[in-house]
N, C-alpha and C positions, 0 to 999 in steps of 0.2 A: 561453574565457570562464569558465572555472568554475576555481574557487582550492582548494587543496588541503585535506586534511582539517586542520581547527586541533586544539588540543589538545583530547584526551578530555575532562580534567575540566569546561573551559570551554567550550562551543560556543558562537560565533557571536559572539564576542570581532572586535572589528576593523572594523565596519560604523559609518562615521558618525554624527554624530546625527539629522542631515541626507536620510540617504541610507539605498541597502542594497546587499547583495551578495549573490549567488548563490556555494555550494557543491554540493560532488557528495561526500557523503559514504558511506565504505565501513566497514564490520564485518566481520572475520570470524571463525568461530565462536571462543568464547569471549575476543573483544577487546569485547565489550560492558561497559557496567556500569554502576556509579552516577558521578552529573554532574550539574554546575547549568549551567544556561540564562544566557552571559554578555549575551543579547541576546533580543530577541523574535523567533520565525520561525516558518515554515510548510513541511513535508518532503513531498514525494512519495514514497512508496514506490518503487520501480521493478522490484526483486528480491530473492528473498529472503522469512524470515519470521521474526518475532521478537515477543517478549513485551514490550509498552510501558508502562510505569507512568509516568504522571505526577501532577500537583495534583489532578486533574479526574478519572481514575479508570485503570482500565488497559484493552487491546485487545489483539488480535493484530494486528499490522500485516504483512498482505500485498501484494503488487502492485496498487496502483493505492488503498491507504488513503494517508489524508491524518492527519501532524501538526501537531499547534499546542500552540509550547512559550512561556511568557510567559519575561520576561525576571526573571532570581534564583529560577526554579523550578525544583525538585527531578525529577530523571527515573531512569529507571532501564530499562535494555534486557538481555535474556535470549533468546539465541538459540533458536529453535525448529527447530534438526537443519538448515538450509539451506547451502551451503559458504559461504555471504557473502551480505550484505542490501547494497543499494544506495538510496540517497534523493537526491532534487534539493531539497536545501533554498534559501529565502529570508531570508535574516535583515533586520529592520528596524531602523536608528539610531532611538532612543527623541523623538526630536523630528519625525519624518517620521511615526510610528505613533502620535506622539497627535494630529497635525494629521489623520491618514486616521479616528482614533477619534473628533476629533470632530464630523469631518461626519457621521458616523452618527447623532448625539447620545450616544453614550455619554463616561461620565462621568469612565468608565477605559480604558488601552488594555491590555484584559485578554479573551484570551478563555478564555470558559467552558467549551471541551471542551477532553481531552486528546487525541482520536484520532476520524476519523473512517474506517469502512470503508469498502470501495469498493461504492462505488451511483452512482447518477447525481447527486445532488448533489458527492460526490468527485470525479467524472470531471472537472466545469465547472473543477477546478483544474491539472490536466495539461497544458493548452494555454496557459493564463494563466505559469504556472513557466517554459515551454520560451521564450516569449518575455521573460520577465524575463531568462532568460539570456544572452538573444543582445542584453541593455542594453534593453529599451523598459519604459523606466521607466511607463509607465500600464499597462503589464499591469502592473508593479509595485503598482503604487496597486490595480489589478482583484483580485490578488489578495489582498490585505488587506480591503477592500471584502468579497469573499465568505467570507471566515474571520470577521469580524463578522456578517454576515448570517447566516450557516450556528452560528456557538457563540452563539448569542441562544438563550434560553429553556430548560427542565430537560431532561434526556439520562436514558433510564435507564441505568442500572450493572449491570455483569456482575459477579458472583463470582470470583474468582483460581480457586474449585474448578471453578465453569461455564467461566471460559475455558479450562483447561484440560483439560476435557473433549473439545471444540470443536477442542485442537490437536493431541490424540491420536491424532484424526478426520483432520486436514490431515495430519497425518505418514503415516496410514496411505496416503492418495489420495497424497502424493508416492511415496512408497516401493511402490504394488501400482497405479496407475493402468493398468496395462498388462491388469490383472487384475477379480477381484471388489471393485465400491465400489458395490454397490447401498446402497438408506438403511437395508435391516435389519441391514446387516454395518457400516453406519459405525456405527450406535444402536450396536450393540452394542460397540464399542470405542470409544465414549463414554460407557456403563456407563446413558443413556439408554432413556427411549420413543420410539418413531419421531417422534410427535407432537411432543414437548419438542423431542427432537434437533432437530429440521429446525426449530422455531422461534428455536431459542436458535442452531441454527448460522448462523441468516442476519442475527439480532443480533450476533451477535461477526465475520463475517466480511463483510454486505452482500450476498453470493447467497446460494441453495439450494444445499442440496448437492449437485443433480444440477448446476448451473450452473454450481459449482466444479471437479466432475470433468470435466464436456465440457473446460473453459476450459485444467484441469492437461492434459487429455490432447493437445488444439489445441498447445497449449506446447512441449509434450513433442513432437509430429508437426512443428512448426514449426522444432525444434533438430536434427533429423533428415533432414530437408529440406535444408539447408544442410550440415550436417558430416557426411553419408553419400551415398554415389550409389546408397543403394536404391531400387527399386520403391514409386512411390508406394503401390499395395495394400500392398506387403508393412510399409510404415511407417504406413498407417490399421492394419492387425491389430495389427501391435507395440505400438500406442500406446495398444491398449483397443477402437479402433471394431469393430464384427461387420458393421457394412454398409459398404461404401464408398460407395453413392450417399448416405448419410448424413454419411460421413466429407467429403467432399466438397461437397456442399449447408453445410457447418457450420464447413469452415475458411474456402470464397468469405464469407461472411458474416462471419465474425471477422477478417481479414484482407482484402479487397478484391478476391483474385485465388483464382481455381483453385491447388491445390498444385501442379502443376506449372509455371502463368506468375507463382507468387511464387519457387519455387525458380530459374527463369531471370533474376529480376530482382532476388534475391536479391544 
């Protein structure tokens, strides 16, 4: 169900006016760059992390942020050290998105934000996308619907210096997650106060930093699980955990099963 990636310059070229179409689009490091928006859509992150600029402001866009690009608008993508960023986009034919623009009552089919991090307003769009995929066009419509609802009304903006502080910080939790990522050691290689940090990291990213690091380190225990036959203990210590009845109590909850009845069903 998912059509290949179209050309760099022009994304989302090809959909209807009618109608839309799902893609699965891939980057990888240094295939980013600058690009106009041939259509309107909305991305799931999926994998991956990267620096997004658009009309509306910029983000770090991690697993589980949400895009919204309008159609003729200027973007720009810069990778942030990951081997490849992965997105489930939506694109909309321009006569389907102003028929959905204007049940809403708006007056354009224009939305307001460039990026949303992952929080739970994000999350409401992962299940909406996967079904646009598989053709059910009212998720289609659902999720246009909550891209208006959700880019309604002022955002604040981050700094290109503050986001960049913020991905210093995510670089450092991919690259030592195994290791020290307490919040005085990310502050400080965010060049932050604890205080600032941990507020400005959970504006540019949607968690806390400690939520980031369980979540990188889950991740990281989940990919290890599947492509090694070690000891579950010895892949909670690898992967950062100090306790295992913690490591354990914390992937059942992130994931559904014990590590080892997800590794068997893996």
């Amino acid at each position: 169900m998912l059509d290949p990636l179209p050309p760099r310059d022009r994304y989302g070229l090809g959909a209807a006016p009618d109608s839309f179409r799902v893609s699965e689009l891939r980057c990888t490091p240094h295939g980013a760059g600058d690009g106009v928006y041939g259509e309107a859509g909305i991305a799931l992150v999926l994998d991956g992390a990267f620096e997004y600029r658009g009309a509306h402001g910029a983000a770090l866009a991690l697993p589980g942020a949400v895009i919204f690009a309008n159609r003729g608008e200027s973007f720009s993508c810069t990778d942030a050290g990951a081997a490849s960023n992965k997105r489930l986009a939506l694109f909309f034919g321009s006569e389907l998105l102003d028929e959905i623009a204007d049940a809403h009552g708006r007056d354009r089919a224009e939305f307001a934000l460039s990026a949303l991090p992952p929080s739970r307003p994000a999350s409401a769009f992962a299940p909406l996308l996967r079904a646009a995929a598989r053709g059910d066009v009212l998720a289609a419509f659902d999720v246009a619907s909550a891209a208006f609802a959700t880019t309604s009304g002022p955002t604040r903006s981050v700094s290109t210096a503050d986001t960049r502080r913020v991905l210093n910080a995510v670089r450092h939790v991919q690259a030592n997650f195994a290791g020290c990522c307490a919040l005085d050691t990310l502050a400080s290689v965010a060049g932050l106060s604890r205080f600032h940090f941990a507020r400005l990291f959970k504006t540019v990213t949607g968690e806390s930093p400690a939520q980031y690091v369980l979540h990188t380190r889950l991740a990281a225990a989940a990919r290890m699980l599947v492509e090694t036959s070690a000891p579950v203990a010895q892949i909670a210590y690898g992967s950062g955990f100090s306790d295992l009845s913690h490591f354990n109590a914390s992937f059942k909850v992130a994931f559904g099963a014990t590590p080892s009845r997800w590794r068997a069903a893996a």
